[in-house]
C-alpha positions, 0 to 999 in steps of 0.5 A, a space after each residue: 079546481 080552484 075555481 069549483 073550490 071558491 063556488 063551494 066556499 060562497 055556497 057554504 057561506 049562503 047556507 051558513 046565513 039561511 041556517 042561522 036565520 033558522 031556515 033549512 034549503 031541503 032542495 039545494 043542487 045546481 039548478 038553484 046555484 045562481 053565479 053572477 056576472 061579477 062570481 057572486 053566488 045566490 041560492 034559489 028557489 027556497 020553495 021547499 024552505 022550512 021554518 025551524 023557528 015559528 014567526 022568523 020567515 024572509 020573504 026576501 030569501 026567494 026570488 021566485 014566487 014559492 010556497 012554504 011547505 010544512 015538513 010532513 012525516 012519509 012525504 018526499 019533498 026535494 029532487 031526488 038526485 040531491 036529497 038525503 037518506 033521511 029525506 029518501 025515507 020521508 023522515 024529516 029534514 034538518 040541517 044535515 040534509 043541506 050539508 048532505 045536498 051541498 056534498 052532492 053539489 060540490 062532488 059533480 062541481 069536481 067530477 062533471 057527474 051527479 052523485 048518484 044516479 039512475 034510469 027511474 027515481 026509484 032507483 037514485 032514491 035506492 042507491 042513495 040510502 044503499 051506495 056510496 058515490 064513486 070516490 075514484 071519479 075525482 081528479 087525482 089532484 083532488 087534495 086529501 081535505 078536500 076528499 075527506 070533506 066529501 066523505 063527511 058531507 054524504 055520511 049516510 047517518 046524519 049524526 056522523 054527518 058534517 054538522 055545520 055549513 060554516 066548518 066546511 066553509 073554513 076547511 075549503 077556505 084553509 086550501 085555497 089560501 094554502 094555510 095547509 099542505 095541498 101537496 099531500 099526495 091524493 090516496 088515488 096517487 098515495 096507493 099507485 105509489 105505494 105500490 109501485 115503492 113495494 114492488 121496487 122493494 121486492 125486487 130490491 130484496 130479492 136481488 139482494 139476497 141473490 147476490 149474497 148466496 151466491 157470494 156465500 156459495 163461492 166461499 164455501 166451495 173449496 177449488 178444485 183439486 186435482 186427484 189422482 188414482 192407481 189402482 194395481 192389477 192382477 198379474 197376467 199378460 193381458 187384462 181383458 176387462 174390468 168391473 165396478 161393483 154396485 155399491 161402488 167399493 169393489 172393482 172385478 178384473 179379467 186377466 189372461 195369463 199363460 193362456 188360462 183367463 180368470 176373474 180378480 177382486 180387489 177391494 177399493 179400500 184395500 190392496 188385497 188383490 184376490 182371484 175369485 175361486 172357480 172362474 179360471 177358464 182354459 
């Protein structure tokens, strides 16, 4: 990370320098990164190199024999993997179409895989100007500066793109010297422990509202007590069986006196026991 971090940094010091000079690269990508036996870093290749200043042209800031290609409005100029919408486009290039190619670069420094892809060029040209690069593909210590510079550099509209090689210099240069808090959780680890912390908190809760109802529950139970009943029954020699109403309030006794078997009603809210007419039997 470090490593990939310090390349960017000089990467972003060499455009700053083409820019002041009024030159954009509109070709920037690994190919023409060139890192020296001692870490310095040289950009290559200024073949496609525009002047946004007449009379201000360096010959010295190409090692390689290159031609100087006038902008032409609907003419694609540039490796397609690396270029800008408003390159897919054909529409002119300018500064922000560097910072854009400078993005695409220092994403496939941290993840070891282009930006964009496709199996023709028509379609890394397409999901250039429709789709954004799989953000997820960072490694998780990817510090959250480092991540929003990212988003900032392959803003699809150039107006809201990151203005200025030398601003990208400055974040970068801030965490590798640690002038800010790396130790900020990534958002890939910043949402897993989020979640995690919500789930432990459900449950937390939910455990901790079990524990109070059944607290509640307890104290409002009375104990138990214990209770008796009697209940009287009609007068005979043998009581042969017994009833209790459907609705609970009655209780219906067969008794046998003298022989002679009949039915008895009691209510259970009363002492009045009854024989109920026409039940006698012999």
């Amino acid at each position: 990370m470090g490593e990939a971090l310090g390349l960017a940094t000089q990467i972003c010091e060499a455009l700053n320098a083409a820019h002041e000079k009024g030159f954009v690269h509109r070709d920037l990508k690994p190919g023409n990164v060139k890192v020296t036996p001692n870490g310095k870093v040289k950009l290559l290749d200024f073949g496609l190199v525009r002047i946004l200043e007449a009379g201000r042209l360096d010959p010295d800031l190409s090692n390689s024999a290159t031609t100087i290609t006038q902008s032409v409005r609907g003419a694609i100029l540039g490796t397609p993997a690396y270029m800008s919408p408003e390159q897919a486009r054909g529409e002119g290039a300018g500064r922000q179409s560097d910072i854009w190619a400078f993005g695409c670069v220092l994403y496939e420094m941290l993840t070891g895989r282009p930006a964009f892809t496709g199996g023709t060029t028509t379609e890394v040209l397409g999901r250039i100007v429709t789709s954004d690069p799989d953000f997820s593909c960072l490694p998780e210590t990817t510090p959250t500066i480092v991540r929003s510079l990212l988003r900032r550099t392959l803003h699809k509209d150039r107006e809201r793109r990151l203005h200025d090689a030398a601003d990208a210099r400055i974040e970068i240069q801030e965490v590798l010297t640690g002038s800010i808090d790396t130790t900020e959780v990534a958002p890939v680890q910043a949402t897993r422990y989020v979640n995690r912390l919500a789930w432990i908190s459900v449950v937390l809760v939910i455990a901790a509202l079990s524990i109070v109802a059944v607290l509640n529950f307890r104290r409002e139970l009375p104990d138990p007590v214990e209770m008796h009943l009697q209940i009287g029954t009609p007068p005979g020699d043998d009581l042969t069986a017994f009833a209790l109403s459907p609705d609970g309030r009655k209780v219906v006794f067969q008794a046998t006196r003298d022989g002679k078997s009949q039915l008895w009603l009691r209510p259970l809210d009363s002492e009045t026991l009854e024989p109920i007419p026409g039940t006698e039997t012999i």
